[in-house]
ZAKOL-970701 format. One line per field, with one value per residue (C-alpha): residue number from 1; z, y, x. Coordinates in steps of 0.25 Angstrom, whole numbers, m for minus. Last residue first. Example, Ala and Ser with C-alpha at 12.3 -4.5 7.8 and 13.67 -1.06 7.14 Angstrom:
2
pos	[2, 1]
pz	[29, 31]
py	[m4, m18]
px	[55, 49]
This chain:
635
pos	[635, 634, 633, 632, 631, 630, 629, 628, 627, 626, 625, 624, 623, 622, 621, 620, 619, 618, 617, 616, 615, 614, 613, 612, 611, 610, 609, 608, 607, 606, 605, 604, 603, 602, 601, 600, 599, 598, 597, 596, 595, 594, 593, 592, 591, 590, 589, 588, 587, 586, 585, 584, 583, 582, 581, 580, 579, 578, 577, 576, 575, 574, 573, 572, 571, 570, 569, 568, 567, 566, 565, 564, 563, 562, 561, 560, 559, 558, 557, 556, 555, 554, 553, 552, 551, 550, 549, 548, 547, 546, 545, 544, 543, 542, 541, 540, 539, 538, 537, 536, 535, 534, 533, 532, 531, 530, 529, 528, 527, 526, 525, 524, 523, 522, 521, 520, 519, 518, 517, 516, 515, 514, 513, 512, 511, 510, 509, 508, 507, 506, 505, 504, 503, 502, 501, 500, 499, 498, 497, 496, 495, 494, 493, 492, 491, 490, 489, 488, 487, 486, 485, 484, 483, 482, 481, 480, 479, 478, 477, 476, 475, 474, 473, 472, 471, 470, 469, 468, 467, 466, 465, 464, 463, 462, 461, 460, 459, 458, 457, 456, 455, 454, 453, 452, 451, 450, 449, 448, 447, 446, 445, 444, 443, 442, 441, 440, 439, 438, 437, 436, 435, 434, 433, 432, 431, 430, 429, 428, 427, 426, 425, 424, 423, 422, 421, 420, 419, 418, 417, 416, 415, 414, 413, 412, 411, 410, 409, 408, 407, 406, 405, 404, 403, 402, 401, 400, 399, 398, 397, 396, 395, 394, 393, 392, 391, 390, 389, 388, 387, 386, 385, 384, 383, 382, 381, 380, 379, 378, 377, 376, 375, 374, 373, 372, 371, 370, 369, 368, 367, 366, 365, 364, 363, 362, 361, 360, 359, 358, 357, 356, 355, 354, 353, 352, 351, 350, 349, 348, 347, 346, 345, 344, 343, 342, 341, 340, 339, 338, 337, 336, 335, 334, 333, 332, 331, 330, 329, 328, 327, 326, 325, 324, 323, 322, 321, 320, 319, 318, 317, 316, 315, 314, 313, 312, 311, 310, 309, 308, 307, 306, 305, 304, 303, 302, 301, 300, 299, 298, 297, 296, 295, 294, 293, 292, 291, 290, 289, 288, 287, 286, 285, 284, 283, 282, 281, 280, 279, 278, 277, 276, 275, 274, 273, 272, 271, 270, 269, 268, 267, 266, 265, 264, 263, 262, 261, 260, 259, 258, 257, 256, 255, 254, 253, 252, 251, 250, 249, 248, 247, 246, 245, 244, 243, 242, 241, 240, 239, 238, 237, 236, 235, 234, 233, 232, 231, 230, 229, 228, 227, 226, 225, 224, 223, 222, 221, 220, 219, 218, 217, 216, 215, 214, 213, 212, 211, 210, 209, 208, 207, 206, 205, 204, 203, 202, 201, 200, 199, 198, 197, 196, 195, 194, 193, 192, 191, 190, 189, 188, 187, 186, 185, 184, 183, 182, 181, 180, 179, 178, 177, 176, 175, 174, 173, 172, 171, 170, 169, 168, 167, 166, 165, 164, 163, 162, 161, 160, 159, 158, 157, 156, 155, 154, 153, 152, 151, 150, 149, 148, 147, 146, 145, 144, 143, 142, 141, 140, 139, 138, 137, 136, 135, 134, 133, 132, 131, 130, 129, 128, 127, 126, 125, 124, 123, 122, 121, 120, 119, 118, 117, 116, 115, 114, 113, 112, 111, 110, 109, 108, 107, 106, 105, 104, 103, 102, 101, 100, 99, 98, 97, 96, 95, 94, 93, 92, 91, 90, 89, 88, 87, 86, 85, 84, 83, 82, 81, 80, 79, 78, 77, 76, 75, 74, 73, 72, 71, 70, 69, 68, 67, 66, 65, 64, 63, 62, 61, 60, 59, 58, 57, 56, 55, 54, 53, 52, 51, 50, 49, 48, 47, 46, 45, 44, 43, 42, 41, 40, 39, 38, 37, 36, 35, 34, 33, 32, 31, 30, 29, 28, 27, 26, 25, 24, 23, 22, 21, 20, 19, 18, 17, 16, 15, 14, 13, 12, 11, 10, 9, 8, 7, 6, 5, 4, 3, 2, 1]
pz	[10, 7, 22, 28, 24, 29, 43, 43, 41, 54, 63, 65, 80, 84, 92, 94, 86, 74, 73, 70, 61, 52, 54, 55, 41, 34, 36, 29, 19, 16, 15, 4, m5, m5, m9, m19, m24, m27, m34, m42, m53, m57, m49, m50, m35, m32, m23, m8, m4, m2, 3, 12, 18, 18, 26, 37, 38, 40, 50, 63, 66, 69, 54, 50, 60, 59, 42, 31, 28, 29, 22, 12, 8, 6, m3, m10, m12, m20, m36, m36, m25, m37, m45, m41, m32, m46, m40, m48, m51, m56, m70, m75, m88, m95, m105, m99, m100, m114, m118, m116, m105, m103, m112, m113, m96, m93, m102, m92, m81, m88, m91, m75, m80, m96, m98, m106, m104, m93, m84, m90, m86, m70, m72, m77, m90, m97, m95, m98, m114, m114, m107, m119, m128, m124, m125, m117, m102, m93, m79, m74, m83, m83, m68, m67, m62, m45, m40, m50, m42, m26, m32, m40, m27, m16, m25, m25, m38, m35, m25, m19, m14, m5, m4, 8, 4, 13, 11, m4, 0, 13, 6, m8, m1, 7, m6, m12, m3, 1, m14, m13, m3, m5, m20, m22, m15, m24, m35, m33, m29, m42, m50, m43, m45, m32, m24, m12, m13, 4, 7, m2, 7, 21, 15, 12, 24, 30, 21, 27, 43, 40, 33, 37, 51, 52, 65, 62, 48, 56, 66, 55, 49, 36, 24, 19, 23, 12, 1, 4, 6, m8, m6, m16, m17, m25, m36, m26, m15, m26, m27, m11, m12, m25, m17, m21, m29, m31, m44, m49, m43, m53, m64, m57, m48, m61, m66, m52, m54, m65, m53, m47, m60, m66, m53, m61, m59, m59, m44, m38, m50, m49, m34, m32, m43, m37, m35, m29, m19, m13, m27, m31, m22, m16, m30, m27, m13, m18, m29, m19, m11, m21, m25, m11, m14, m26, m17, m13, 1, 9, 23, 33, 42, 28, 32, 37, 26, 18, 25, 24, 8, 6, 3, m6, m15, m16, m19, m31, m38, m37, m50, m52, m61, m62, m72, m74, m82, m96, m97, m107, m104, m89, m92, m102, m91, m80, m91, m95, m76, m76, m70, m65, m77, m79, m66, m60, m53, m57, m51, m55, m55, m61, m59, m66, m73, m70, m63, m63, m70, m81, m76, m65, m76, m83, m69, m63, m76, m75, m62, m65, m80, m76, m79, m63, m61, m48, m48, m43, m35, m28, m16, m15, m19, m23, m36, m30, m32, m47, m47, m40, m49, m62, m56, m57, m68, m74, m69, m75, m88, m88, m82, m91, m101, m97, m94, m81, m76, m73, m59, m54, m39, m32, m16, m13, m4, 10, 17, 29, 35, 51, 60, 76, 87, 101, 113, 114, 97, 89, 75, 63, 50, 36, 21, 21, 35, 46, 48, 61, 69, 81, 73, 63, 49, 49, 42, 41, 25, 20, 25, 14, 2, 2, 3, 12, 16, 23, 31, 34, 40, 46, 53, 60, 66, 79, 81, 95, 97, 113, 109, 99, 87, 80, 78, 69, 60, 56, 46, 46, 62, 72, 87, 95, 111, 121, 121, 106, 96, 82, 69, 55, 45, 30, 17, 4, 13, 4, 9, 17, 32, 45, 59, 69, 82, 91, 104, 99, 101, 100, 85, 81, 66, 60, 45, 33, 20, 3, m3, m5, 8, 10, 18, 28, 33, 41, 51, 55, 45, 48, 57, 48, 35, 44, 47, 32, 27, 37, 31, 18, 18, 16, 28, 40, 35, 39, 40, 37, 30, 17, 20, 24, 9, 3, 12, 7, m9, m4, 2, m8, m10, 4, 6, 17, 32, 41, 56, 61, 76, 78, 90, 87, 84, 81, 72, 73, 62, 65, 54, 46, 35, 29, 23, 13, 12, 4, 3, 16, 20, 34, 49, 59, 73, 80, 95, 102, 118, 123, 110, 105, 89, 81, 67, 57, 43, 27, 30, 31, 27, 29, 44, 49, 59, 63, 67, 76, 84, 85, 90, 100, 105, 107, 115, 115, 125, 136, 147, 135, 133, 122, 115, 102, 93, 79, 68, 55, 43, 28, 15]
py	[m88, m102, m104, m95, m110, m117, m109, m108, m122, m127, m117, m103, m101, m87, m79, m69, m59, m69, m74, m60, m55, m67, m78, m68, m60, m76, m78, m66, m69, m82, m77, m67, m76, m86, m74, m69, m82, m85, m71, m75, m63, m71, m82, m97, m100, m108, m122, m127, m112, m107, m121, m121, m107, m111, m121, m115, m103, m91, m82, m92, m91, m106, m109, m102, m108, m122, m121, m118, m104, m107, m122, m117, m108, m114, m124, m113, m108, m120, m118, m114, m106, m98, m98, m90, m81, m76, m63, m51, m37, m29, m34, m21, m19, m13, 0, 8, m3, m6, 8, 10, 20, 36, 42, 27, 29, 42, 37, 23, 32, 38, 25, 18, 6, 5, m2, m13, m23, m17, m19, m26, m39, m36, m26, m37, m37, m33, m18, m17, m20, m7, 1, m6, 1, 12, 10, 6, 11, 19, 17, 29, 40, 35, 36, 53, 59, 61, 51, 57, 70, 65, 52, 60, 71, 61, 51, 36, 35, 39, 27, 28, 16, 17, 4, m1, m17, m18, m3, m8, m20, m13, 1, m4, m15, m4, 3, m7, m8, 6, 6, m3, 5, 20, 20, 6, 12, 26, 19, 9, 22, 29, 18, 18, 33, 41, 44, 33, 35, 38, 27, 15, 20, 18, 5, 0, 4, m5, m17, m17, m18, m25, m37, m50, m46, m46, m54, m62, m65, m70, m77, m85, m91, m83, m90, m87, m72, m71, m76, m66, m55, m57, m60, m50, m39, m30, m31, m39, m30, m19, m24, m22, m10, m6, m10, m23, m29, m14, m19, m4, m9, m22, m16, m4, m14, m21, m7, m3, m17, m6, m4, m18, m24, m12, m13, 1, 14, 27, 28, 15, 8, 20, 20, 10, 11, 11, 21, 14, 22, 14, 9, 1, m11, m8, m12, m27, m26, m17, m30, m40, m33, m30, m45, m46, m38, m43, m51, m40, m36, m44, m49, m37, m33, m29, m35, m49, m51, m48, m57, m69, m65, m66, m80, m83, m72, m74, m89, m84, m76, m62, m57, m44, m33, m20, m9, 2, 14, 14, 20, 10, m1, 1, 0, m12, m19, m17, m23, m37, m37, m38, m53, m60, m69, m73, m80, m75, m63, m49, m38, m25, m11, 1, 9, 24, 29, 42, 55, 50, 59, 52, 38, 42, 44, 31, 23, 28, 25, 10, 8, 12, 4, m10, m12, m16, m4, m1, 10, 16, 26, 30, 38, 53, 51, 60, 51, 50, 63, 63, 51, 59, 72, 62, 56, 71, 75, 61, 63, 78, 76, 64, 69, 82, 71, 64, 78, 87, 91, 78, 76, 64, 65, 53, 51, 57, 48, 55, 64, 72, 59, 58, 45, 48, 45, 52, 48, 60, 62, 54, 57, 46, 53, 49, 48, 34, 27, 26, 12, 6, m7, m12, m23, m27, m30, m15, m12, 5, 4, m9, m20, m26, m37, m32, m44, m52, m40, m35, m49, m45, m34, m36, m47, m37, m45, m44, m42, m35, m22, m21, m27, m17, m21, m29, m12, m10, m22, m13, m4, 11, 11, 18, 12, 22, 15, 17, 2, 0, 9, 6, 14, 11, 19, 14, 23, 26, 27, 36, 48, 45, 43, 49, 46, 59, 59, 71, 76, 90, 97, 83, 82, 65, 61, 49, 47, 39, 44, 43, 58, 71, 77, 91, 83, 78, 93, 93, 87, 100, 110, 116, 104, 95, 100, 100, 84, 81, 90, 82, 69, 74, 75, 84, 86, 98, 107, 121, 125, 140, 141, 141, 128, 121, 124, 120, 107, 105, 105, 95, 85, 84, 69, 67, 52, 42, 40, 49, 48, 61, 70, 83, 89, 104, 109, 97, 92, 76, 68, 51, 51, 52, 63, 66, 57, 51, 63, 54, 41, 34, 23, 26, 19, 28, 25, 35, 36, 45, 45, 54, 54, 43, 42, 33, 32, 23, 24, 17, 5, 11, 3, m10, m6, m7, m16, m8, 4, m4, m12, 3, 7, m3, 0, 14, 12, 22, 33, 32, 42, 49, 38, 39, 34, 35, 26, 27, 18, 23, 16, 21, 25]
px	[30, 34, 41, 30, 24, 32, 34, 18, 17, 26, 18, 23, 25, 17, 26, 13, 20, 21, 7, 4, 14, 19, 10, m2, 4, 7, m8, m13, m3, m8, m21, m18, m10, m23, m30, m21, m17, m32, m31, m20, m26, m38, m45, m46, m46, m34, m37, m37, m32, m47, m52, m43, m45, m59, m56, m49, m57, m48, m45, m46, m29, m30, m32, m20, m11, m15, m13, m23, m16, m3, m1, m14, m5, 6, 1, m5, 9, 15, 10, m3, m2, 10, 3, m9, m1, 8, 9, 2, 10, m5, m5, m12, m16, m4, m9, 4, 13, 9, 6, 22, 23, 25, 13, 5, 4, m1, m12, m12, m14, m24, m33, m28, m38, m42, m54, m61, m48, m44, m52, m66, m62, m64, m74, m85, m90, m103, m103, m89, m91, m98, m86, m78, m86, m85, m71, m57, m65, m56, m54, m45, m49, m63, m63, m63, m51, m53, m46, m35, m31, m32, m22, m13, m12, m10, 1, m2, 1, 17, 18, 32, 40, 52, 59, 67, 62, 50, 48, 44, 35, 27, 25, 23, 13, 6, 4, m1, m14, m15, m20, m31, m38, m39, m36, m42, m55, m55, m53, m66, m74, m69, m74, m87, m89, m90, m103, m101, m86, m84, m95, m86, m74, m80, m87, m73, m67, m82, m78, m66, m71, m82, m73, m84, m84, m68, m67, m81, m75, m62, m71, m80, m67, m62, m61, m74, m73, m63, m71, m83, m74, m67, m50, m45, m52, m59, m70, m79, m76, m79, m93, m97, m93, m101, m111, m120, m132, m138, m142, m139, m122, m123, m116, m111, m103, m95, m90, m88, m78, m68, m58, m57, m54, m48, m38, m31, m39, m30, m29, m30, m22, m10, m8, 4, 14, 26, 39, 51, 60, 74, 80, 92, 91, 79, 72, 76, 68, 58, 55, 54, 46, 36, 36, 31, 21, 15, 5, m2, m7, 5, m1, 4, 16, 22, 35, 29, 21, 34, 41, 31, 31, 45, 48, 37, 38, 53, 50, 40, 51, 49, 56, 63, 63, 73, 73, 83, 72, 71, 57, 53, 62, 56, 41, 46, 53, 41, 33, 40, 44, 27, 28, 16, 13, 27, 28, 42, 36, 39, 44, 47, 58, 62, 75, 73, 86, 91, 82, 67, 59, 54, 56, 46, 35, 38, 39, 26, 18, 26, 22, 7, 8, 12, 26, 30, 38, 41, 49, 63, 71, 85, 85, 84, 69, 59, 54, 39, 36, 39, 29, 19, 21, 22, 8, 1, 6, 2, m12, m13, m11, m20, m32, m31, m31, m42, m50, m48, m61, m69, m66, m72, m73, m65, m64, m50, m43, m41, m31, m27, m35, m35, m33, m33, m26, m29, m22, m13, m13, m11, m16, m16, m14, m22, m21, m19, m21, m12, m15, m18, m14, m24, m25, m15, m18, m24, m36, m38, m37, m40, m31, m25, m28, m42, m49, m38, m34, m46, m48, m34, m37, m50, m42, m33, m22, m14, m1, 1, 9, 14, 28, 29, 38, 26, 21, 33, 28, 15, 24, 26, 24, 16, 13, 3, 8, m3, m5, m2, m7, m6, 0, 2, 9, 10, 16, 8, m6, m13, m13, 3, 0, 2, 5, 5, 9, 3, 11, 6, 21, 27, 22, 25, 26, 23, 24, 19, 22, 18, 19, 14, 11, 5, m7, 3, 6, m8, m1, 4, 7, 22, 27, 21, 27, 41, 40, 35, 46, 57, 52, 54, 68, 78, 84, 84, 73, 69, 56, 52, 40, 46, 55, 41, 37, 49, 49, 35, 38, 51, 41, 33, 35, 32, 39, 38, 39, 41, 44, 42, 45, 40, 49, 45, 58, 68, 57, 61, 62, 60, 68, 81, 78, 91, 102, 91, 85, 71, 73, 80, 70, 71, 67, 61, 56, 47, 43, 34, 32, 43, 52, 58, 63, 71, 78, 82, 88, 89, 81, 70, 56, 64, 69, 51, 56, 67, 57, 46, 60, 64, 52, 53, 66, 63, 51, 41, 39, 29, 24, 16, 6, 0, 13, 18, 27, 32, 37, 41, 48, 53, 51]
């Protein structure tokens, strides 16, 4: 992949500055380390910096269309790009590399900007039309690759990461605490919510238009909303799923650079890996990570998938200190608390598969769309028990079921300001009422799909984007395919949640969701069938461990000390978020919950104070006091 950052300005009497865009560019150099380029025309500016897949001679950007003047910086793949070029070549276009940036410059110079909605692919791209004076900023459908914008006096700023904006002298720092309210539930800023305010997101799916002084956010395309179709039968289902996914995965393989996966031995990574393996030209390199507590490390599994599919295997093992030392760089890279606290291991990982590899193929996409999360995914189970005593919405119920500090908890911490700044989450509970209104009339279980399909997913792949292109690593998500996901929203539930028995549908009734996943049920049930014709049935029957951190153990064992040294300090208190102390009463002792999610919280909050230090704090020449430099010490 690589790094774009652009600059308009409304004002046609101004042109950007060259040494600034440059500043913007050379800190996004780890998404392209492999080429540079720069462009200054009039009042547009574009800076480039390359991951070199695809042409790798060819295809140095920003590209200009020596006719009309149409200038693109590109950022991506369009895996049927070739199909297009055919087409493009029939109608007379004539092509100076082999790249698919060149196709996505030329299919819009034949169809306009309408061109984006024959795109198959993962991509982020701005691309300035001198004949209408319109620049056009757009997005991948499901938000694979990031593109941000903000507008600064009369300056529209755009960028692949936010850090490009701290380049501006006229760019401000300053946090959105809806934002983080939203991750500390949510463990992101849901859709539209940008840690930064006066930061935007070019959302998933859309295009944002300037135009004169106009801009405005259009869709060219949206997230199906399901309607069961019962024509095909389960097998019909089957057949056509893995036709579907092998065309994605095929997809995914264009590469004149070498390739790999991430195999974690769980049954989406393996699935990809077995399918790829069969197609893939010479031996397949795999790779996994592990920790060096034995309860947190699948390396046994990844081993076996590789064995039996005999590809060259690699695994590595994060040790603790690593963990530790990187995390305040990685905070700091990602312009952003870390979401998940596997990520830094993914880092570590991309860093050693970079050695050998420059495109890795991941797994994201394939628990949203087939139903994995059973614990979150089987809870309408739990709402249609107590939905006819009308005690709350189903709304209200998922909450519940999803998240990972509950509102209720989170607003006890907060001082009465901060929840008067964030009036009590308005601003997120109200993307969540938008949604929730559009799926009025579909099946609960589709509902809760359709939300982690929209939501949870932008999630992950956010981290793949920010911890793969940290390391110069290319990472494609074949689950996370257009025409796969618009095909099985659509196959009825009961081919993605599947009850064991009758009788074990019975035994349900009696229980809550959270014990009834699989162990009553069967989660991701033809994606698990596609899974016993290429895999062991012990990968493909896995239950899902889901690449846990050891958090639990290790704030038992030093880093709640160091928690309570950052977040209960002079510092943290001053800044007014947080309630001194019910933050110590929070970190005065663990919590006894299951899946380390005391460690998750605690884990949460530090991050959240480590991203003002770092990227707040920071541009206002803040002086760290004694026990932040301890403490960013451990961290």
């Amino acid at each position: 992949m690589c790094g774009l950052v652009g600059s308009l300005h409304l004002d046609r009497s101004h042109s950007p500055e060259p040494r600034v865009l440059m500043r913007m560019r050379e800190s996004l150099r780890h998404r392209g380390p492999d080429d540079s380029g720069l462009h200054v025309d009039g009042r547009l500016g574009f800076g480039f910096c390359r991951l070199s897949v695809i042409d790798v001679e060819g295809g140095h950007q920003p590209m200009i269309d020596d006719e009309t003047g149409a200038t693109l910086v590109y950022n991506g793949e369009v895996y049927n790009f070739r199909e297009l070029r055919r087409e493009l070549e029939t109608m007379g276009h004539r092509f100076k590399t082999e790249s698919d940036t060149e196709v996505v410059l030329r299919s819009y110079l034949e169809w306009g900007i309408e061109a984006v909605k024959r795109f198959a692919g993962q991509f982020a791209f701005a691309l300035w039309d001198p004949r209408s004076e319109e620049l056009f900023l757009v997005r991948d459908r499901l938000g694979i690759k990031p593109l941000y914008w903000t507008r600064v006096k009369d300056e529209i700023l755009f960028s692949s990461e936010i850090k490009a904006f701290l380049q501006h002298r006229d760019f401000k720092a300053e946090a959105d605490l809806d934002a983080i309210s939203s991750y500390l539930t949510f463990r992101q800023a849901v859709w539209d919510l940008c840690f930064f305010k006066r930061v935007n997101k070019v959302l998933p799916g859309y295009f944002v238009l300037i135009s004169g002084n106009r801009i405005s956010a259009q869709p060219y395309w949206k997230l199906p909303v399901p309607q069961p179709d019962e024509s095909l039968d389960e097998d019909g289902y089957l057949e056509h799923i893995e036709e579907l996914l092998t065309r994605a995965i095929r997809r995914c393989m264009i590469s004149d650079v070498p390739l790999g996966t991430y195999l974690s031995g769980g049954l989406d990574s393996s699935l990809l890996t077995a399918i790829l393996s069969k197609h893939y030209p010479g031996p397949l390199q795999t790779f996994s990570i592990g920790y060096a507590e034995s309860d947190y490390d699948e390396g046994q599994y990844a081993h076996a998938v590789s064995s039996y599919l005999n590809t060259q295997h690699l695994h590595v093992i994060c040790p603790r200190q690593a963990y530790e030392d990187d995390w305040l760089k990685l905070i700091k890279l990602r312009d952003a608390p870390l979401s998940i606290p596997h990520e830094i291991a993914l880092y570590h990982l991309s860093v050693e598969m970079k050695k050998s590899v420059t495109v890795a193929i991941s797994g994201e996409g394939a628990d949203e769309l087939f139903g994995g999360y059973g614990r979150v995914l089987r809870s309408p189970m739990d709402w249609k028990k107590t939905a006819w005593l009308r005690k709350q919405s189903h709304m209200d119920h998922f909450f519940q079921a999803y998240n990972w500090v509950p509102f209720a908890e989170k607003w006890s911490l907060m001082t009465d300001d901060a929840l008067r700044a964030i009036d009590h989450d308005a601003r997120t509970i109200n993307i969540f009422k938008d949604i929730f209104a559009t799926l009025v009339n579909t099946d609960p279980y589709d509902r809760i799909l359709h939300i982690f399909q929209k939501i949870h997913l932008g999630c992950l792949l956010d981290r793949l984007d920010a911890m793969s292109m940290a390391a110069s690593i290319e990472a494609r998500v074949p689950f996370v395919d257009h025409e796969l996901i618009e095909f099985v929203t659509n196959m009825p539930v009961r081919y993605k949640l599947r009850w064991k028995s009758s009788i074990s549908r019975l035994r349900a009734i009696t229980k809550p969701a959270a014990r009834v996943s699989e162990w009553l049920d069967t989660n991701k049930y033809l994606l698990r069938r596609i899974g016993d014709r290429l895999l062991p049935h012990a990968i493909s029957q896995r239950r899902k461990l889901g690449f846990p951190t050891p958090l639990d153990e290790w704030f038992r064992s030093g880093l709640l000390q160091s928690a309570r040294d950052l977040l209960l300090d002079k510092t943290s208190r001053e800044r007014g978020i947080f309630n001194h102390e019910a933050m110590a009463q929070l970190l005065a002792g663990q919590q006894h919950l299951p899946y380390d999610f005391y460690g998750k919280k605690v884990w949460m909050l530090m991050n959240v104070e480590l991203w003002f230090r770092e990227l707040i704090d920071a541009q206002r020449r803040y002086e760290p006091s004694n026990a932040f430099t301890e403490v960013a010490a451990k961290v």
